[in-house]
BAVEX-88155 format. One record per residue (C-alpha): chain; z, y, x. Coordinates in nm, 2 decimals. Layout:
! residues N
(A (Z Y X))
...
This chain:
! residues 433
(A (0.00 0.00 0.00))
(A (-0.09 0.34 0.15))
(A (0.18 0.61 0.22))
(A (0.03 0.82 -0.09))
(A (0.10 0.58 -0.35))
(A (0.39 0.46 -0.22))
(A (0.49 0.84 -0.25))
(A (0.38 0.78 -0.62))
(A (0.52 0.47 -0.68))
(A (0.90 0.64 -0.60))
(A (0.81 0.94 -0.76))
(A (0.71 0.72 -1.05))
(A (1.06 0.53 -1.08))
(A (1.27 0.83 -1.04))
(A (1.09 0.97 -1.34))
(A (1.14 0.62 -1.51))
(A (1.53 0.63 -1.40))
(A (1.56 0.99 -1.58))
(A (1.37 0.95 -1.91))
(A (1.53 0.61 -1.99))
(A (1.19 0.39 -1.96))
(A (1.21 0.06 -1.91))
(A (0.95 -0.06 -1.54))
(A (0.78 -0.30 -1.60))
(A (0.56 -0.32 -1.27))
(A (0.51 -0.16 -1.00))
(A (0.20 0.04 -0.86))
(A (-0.09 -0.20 -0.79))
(A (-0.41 -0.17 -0.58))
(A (-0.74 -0.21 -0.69))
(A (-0.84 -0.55 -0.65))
(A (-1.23 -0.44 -0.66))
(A (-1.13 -0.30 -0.34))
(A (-1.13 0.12 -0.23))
(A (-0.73 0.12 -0.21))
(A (-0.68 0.38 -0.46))
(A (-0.38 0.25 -0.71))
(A (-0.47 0.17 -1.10))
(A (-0.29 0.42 -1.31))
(A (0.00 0.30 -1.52))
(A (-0.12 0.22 -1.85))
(A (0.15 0.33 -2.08))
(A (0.31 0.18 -2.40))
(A (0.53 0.35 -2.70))
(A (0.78 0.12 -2.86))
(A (0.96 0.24 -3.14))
(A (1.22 0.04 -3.31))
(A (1.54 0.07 -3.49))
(A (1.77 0.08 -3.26))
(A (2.06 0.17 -3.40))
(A (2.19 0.26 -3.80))
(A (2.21 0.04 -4.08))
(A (1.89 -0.13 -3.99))
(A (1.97 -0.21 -3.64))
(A (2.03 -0.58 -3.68))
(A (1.62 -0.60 -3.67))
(A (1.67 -0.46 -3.30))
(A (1.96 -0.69 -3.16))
(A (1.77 -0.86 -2.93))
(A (1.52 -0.57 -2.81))
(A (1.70 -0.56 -2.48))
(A (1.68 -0.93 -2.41))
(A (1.33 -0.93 -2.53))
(A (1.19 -0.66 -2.37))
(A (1.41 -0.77 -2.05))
(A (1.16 -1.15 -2.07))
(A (0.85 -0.88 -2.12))
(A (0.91 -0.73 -1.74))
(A (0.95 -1.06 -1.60))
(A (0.63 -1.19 -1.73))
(A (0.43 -0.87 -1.64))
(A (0.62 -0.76 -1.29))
(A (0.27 -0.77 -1.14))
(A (0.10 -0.56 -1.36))
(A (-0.19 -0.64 -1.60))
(A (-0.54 -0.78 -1.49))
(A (-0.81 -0.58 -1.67))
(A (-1.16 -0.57 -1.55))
(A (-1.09 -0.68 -1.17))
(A (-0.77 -0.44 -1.13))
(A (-0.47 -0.49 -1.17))
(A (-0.27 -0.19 -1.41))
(A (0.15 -0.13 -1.37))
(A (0.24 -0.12 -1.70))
(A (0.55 0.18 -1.83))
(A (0.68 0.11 -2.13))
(A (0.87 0.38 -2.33))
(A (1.12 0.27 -2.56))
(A (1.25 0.51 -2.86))
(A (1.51 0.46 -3.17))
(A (1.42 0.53 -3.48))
(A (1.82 0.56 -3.57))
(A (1.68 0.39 -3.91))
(A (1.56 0.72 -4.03))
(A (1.16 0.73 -4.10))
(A (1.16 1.11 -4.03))
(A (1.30 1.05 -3.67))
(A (1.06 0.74 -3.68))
(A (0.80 0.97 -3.71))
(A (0.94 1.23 -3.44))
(A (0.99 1.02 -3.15))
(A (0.64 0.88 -3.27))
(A (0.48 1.23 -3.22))
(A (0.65 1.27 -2.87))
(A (0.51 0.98 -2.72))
(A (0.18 1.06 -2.83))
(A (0.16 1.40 -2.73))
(A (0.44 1.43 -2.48))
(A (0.43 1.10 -2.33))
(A (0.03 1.06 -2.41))
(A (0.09 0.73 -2.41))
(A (-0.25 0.45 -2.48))
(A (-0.08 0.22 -2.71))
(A (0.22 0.21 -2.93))
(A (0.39 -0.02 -3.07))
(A (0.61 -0.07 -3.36))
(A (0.90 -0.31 -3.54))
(A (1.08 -0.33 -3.88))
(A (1.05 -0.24 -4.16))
(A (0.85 0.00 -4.38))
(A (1.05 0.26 -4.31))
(A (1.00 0.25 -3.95))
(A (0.65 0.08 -3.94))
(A (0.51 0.35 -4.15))
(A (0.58 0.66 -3.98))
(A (0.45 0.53 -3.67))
(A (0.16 0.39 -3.78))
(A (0.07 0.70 -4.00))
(A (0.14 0.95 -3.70))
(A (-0.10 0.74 -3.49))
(A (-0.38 0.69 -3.77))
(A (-0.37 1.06 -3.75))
(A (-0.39 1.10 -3.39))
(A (-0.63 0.87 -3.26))
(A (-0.41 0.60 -3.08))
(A (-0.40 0.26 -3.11))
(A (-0.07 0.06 -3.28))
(A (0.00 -0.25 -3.32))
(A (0.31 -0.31 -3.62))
(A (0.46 -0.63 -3.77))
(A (0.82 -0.73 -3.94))
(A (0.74 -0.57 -4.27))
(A (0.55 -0.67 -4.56))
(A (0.18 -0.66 -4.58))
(A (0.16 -0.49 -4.86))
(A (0.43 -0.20 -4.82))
(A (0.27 -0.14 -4.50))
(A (-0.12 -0.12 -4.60))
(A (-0.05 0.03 -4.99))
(A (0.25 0.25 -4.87))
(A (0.05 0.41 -4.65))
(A (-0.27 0.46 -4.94))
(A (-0.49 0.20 -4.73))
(A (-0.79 0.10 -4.89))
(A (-0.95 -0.22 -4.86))
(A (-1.27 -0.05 -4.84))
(A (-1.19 0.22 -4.60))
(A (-1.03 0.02 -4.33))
(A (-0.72 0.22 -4.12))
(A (-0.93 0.29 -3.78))
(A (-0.63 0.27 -3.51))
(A (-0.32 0.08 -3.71))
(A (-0.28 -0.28 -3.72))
(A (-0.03 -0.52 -3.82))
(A (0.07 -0.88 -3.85))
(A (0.33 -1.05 -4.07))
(A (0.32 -1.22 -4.43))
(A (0.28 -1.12 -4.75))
(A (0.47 -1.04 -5.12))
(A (0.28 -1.35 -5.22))
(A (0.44 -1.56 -4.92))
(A (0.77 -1.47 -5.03))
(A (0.72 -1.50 -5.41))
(A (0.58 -1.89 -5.30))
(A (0.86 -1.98 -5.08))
(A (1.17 -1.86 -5.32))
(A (1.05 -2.03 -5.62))
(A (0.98 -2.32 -5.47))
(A (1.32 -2.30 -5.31))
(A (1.47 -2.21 -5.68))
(A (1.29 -2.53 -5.82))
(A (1.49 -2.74 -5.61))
(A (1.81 -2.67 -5.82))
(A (1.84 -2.73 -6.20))
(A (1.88 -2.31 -6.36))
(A (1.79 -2.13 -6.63))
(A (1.48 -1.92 -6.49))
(A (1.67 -1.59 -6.55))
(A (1.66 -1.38 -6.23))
(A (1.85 -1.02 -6.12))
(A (1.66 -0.85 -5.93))
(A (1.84 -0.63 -5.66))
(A (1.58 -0.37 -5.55))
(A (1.65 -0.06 -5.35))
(A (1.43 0.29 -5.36))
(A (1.27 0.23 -5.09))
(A (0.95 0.09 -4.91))
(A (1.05 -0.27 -4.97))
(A (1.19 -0.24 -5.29))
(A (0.94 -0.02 -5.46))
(A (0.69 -0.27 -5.35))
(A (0.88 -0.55 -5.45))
(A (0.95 -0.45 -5.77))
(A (0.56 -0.34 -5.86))
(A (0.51 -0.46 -6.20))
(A (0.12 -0.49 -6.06))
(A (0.15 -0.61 -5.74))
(A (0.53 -0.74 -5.68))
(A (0.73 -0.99 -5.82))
(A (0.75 -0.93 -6.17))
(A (0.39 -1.02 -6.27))
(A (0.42 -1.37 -6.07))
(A (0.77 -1.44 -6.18))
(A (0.74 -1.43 -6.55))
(A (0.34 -1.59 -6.48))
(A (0.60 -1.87 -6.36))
(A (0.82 -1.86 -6.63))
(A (1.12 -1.66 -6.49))
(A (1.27 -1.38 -6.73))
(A (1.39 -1.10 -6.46))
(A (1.70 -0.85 -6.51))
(A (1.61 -0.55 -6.34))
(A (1.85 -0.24 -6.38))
(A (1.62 0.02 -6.22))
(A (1.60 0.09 -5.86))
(A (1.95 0.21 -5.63))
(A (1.99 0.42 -5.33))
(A (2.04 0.27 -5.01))
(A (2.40 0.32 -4.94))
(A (2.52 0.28 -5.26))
(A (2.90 0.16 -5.26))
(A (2.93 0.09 -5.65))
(A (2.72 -0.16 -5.82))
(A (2.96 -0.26 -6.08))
(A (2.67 -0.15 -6.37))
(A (2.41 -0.39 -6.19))
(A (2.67 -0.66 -6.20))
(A (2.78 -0.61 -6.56))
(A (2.39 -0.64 -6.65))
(A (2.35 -0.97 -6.48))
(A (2.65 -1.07 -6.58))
(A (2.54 -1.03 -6.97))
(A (2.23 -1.17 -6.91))
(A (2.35 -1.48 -6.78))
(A (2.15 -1.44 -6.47))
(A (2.16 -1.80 -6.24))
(A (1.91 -1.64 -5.96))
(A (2.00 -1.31 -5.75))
(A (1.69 -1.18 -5.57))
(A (1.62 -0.91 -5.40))
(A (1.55 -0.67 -5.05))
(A (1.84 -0.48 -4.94))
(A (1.98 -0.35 -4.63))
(A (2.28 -0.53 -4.48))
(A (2.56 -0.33 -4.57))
(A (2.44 -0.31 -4.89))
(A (2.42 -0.66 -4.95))
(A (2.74 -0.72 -4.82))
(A (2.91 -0.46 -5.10))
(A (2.70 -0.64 -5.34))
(A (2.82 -0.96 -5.29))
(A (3.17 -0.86 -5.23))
(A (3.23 -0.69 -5.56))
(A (2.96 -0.95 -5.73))
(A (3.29 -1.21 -5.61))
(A (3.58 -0.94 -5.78))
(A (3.35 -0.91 -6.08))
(A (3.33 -1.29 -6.12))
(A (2.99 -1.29 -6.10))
(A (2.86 -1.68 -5.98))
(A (2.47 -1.70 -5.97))
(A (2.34 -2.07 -5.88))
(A (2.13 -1.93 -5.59))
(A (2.10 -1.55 -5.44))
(A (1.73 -1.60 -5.27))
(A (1.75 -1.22 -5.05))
(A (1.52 -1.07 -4.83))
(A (1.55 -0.84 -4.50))
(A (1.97 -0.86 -4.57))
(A (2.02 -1.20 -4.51))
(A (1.79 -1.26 -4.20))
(A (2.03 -1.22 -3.96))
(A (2.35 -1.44 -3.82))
(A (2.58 -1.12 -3.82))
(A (2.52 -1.01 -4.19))
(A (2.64 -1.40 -4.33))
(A (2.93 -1.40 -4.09))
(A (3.03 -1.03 -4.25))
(A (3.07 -1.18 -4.62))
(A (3.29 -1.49 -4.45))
(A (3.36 -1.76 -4.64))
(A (3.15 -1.65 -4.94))
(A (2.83 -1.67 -4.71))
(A (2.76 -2.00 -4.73))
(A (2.48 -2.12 -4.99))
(A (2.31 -1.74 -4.94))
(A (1.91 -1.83 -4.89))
(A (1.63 -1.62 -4.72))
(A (1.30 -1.61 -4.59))
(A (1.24 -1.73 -4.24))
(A (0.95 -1.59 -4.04))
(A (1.07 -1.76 -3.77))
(A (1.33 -2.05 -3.59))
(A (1.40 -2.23 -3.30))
(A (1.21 -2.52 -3.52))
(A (0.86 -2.33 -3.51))
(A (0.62 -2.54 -3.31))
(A (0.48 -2.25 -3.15))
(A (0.47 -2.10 -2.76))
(A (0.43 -1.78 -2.61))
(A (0.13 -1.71 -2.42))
(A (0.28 -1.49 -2.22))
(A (0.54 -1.72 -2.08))
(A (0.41 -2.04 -2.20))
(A (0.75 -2.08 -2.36))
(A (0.85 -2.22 -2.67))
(A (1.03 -2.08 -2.98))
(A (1.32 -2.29 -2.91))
(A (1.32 -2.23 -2.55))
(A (1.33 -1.84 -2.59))
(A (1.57 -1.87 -2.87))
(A (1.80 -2.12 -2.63))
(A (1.75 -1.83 -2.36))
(A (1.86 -1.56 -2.57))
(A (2.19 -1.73 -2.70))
(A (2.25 -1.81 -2.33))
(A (2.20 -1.45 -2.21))
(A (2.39 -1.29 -2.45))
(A (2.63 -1.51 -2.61))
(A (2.50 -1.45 -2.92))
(A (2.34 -1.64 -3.18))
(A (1.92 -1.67 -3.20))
(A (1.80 -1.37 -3.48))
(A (1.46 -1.45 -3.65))
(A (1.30 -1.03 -3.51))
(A (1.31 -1.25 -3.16))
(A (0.97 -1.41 -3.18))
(A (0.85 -1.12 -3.39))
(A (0.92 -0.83 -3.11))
(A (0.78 -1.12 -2.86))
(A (0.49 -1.13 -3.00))
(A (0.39 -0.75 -3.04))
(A (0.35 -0.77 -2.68))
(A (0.20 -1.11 -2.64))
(A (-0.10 -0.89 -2.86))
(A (-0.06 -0.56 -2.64))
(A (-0.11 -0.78 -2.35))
(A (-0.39 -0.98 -2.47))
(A (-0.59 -0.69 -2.60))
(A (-0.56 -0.46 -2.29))
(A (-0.67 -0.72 -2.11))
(A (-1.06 -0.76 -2.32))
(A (-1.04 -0.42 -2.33))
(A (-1.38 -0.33 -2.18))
(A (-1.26 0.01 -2.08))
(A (-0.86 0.13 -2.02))
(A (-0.93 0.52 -2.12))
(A (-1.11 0.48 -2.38))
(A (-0.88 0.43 -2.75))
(A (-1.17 0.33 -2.98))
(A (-1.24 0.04 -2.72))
(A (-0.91 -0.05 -2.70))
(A (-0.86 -0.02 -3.13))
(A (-1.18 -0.28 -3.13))
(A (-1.00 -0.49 -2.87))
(A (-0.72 -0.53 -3.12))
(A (-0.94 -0.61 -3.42))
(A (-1.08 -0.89 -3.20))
(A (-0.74 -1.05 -3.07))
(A (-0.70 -1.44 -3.20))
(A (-0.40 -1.55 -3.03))
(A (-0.19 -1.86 -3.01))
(A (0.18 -1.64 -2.99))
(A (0.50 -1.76 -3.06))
(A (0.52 -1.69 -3.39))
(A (0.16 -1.90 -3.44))
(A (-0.18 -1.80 -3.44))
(A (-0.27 -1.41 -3.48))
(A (-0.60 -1.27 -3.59))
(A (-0.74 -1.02 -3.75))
(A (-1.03 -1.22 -3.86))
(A (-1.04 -1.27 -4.26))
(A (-0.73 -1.10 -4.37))
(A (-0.61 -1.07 -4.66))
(A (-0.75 -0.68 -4.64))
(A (-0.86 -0.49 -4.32))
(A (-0.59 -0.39 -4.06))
(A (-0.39 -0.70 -4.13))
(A (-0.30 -1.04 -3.98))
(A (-0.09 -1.28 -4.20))
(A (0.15 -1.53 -4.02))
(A (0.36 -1.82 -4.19))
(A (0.61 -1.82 -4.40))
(A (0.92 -2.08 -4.50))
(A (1.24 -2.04 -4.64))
(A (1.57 -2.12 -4.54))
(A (2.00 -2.17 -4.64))
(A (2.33 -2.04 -4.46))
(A (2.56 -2.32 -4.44))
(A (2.88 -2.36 -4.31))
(A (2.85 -2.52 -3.95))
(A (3.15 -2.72 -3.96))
(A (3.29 -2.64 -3.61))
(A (2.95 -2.59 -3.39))
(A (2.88 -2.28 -3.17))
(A (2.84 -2.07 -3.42))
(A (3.03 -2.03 -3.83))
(A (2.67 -2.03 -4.00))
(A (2.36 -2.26 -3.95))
(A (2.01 -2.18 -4.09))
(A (1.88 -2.53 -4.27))
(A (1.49 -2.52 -4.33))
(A (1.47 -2.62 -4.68))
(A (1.08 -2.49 -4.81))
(A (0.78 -2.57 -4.59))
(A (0.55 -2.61 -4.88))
(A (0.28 -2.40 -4.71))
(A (0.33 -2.47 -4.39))
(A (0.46 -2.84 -4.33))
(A (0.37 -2.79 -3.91))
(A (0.72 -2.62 -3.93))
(A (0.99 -2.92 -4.02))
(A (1.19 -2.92 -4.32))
(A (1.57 -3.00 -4.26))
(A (1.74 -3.03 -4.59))
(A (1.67 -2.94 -4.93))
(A (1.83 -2.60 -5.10))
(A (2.17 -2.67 -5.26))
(A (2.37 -2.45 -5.51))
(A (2.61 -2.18 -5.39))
(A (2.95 -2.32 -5.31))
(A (3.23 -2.17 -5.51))
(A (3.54 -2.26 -5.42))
């Protein structure tokens, strides 16, 4: 290396010390020869960090930790190899701040790709604030739908620069009533859905659950939307209640799931099964209710279980989840594979992209990617709509663990869609003691 970019390459990690961004590799030489150093390609991550949606973003450091490792010597694109900077921002939970850091890392930190995690309300923001200024992002862990219709997308005027991968309303809507056919109720189903991105979208009477629910034979219970933060739902409760609901369903946040089911136990309110999305992904949000945890059932993007490997690392979804509990002590969280994967992509396109400085080639090298990644196969080829990449789906039950590692254990119990990823156990009523 000569003395000038060796000059750079401290200058570089002094300015990487001070602004917080995480090195990922160091300055490399042109391997087509000349000895002029490949400029750092730069990539915006935005997730949420911290606030009431931060259990999505437990494992960022771990994950992003893995990422350095696997690309210490920089990125191979055309002959030359490119040290990659990757600038990491909070979104504090808060879709105007989503939105803020967004806009400084496209125009202060001019950065060639962004990427994005977790739900609508970050997702969106970022995605929107690089639609409108002409830089490529790559998004997943939210809905399809909330993502492309919350954002006005039209099927017939594809997004240019956004694009995203995860599953769908209709993934969801397959995998809880197959999971609620697997125990004897009366089809009537309280629905728990917040004003927000996910809740307005799952509650569509178009496009949500309603119109496949009652298609189905379900009659739903659905008080009207709540604010996020709410700390009283005694009127929802009395409503279910009254209608002799057996099925609890619905997307909220964490804590509000938690003071849900907490004053759903005072109230003496018993459902047969409480099927909940984004609030009962995680290992921390069961262990906060305690004992009246077990029997609470979710969606499952991704396990240990999935037969899938990274192509970064070649590792497999159990391997990186065994890793993680090793590192930190902690339990596996299904955004692992998820934020894995966002990179996996970033990787894979910069490297067929034809040309580094130019966006629109780098957009196209996105639209192309098909990708075996650790949370399966990615690509943008026959989508459900443009701009989107659907991956699988299964559902899954908190039980008690009986005295392993950890006080709740995630039992596959719906693979009807995708039987690659094993079944363990069937879904059993809540346990009321």
């Amino acid at each position: 290396m000569s003395t000038a970019s060796g000059i750079d390459r401290r200058r570089f990690m002094q300015l990487a010390g001070l602004s917080g961004a995480a090195v990922l590799a160091g300055c490399k030489q042109s391997e087509s020869g000349g000895g002029d150093a490949a400029r750092t390609l730069k990539i915006g991550y935005v997730s949420p960090k911290t606030g009431p949606l931060a259990g999505f973003a437990e494992a960022d450091d771990f994950i992003l930790n893995g990422v350095r490792t696997a690309l210490k010597d920089g990125l191979a694109i055309g002959g030359t190899s490119y040290p990659v900077d990757l600038l990491v921002r909070d979104s504090q939970s808060d879709p105007n701040r989503a939105a803020t850091v967004a806009t400084d890392l496209i125009n202060g930190d001019q950065v060639d790709l962004m990427l994005v995690a977790s739900t609508p309300e970050t997702t969106n923001p970022v995605a929107d604030q690089c639609e409108a200024n002409g830089v490529p992002c790559i998004s997943s862990v939210a809905p399809w739908q909330p993502w492309f219709f919350g954002r006005q997308g039209d099927p017939e005027k594809p997004f240019q620069w956004t694009y995203h991968f995860f599953w769908g309303l209709e993934d969801i809507i397959a995998v809880f009533t197959d999971m609620w056919g697997q125990v004897d109720n009366n089809k009537v189903v309280a629905a728990l859905w917040p004003n927000d991105g996910d809740g307005n979208a799952w509650g569509d009477k178009k496009t949500g659950f309603p119109p496949a629910l009652t298609k189905e034979g379900y009659k739903i219970v659905d008080p009207g939307r709540y604010q996020n933060g709410t700390e009283d739902f005694s009127s929802q409760i009395a409503k279910f209640k009254a209608a002799d609901a057996e099925i609890v369903t619905g997307v909220p946040i964490p804590p509000d799931w938690t003071t849900f089911w907490k004053q759903a136990s005072q109230q003496g309110f018993q459902p047969k099964i409480a099927s909940v999305g984004k609030a009962l992904l995680f290992p921390a949000s069961v262990e906060a209710l305690g004992d009246i945890g077990d029997g609470m059932s979710t969606e499952v993007w991704w396990s240990p279980a999935h037969p899938f490997k990274s192509s970064l690392t070649g590792e497999s979804a159990g391997q990186v989840a065994g890793q993680y509990e090793a590192a930190t002590g902690r339990q596996w969280t299904q955004p692992i594979g998820f934020v894995h994967a966002l990179f996996e992509v970033a990787a894979a396109a910069l490297k067929a992209t034809a040309n580094v400085d130019d966006k629109q080639a780098l957009a196209n090298a996105i639209k192309g990617v098909d990708l075996d990644t650790v949370v399966g196969k990615i690509s943008w080829s026959g989508g459900p709509v443009p701009n989107v990449a659907k991956t699988p789906l299964v559902g899954g039950q908190w039980r008690k663990s009986d005295g392993e590692r950890y006080p709740f254990k995630l039992v596959i119990v719906s693979n009807k869609d995708h039987p690659e990823i094993p079944k363990t156990g069937s879904l059993e009523p809540i346990p009321y003691n």
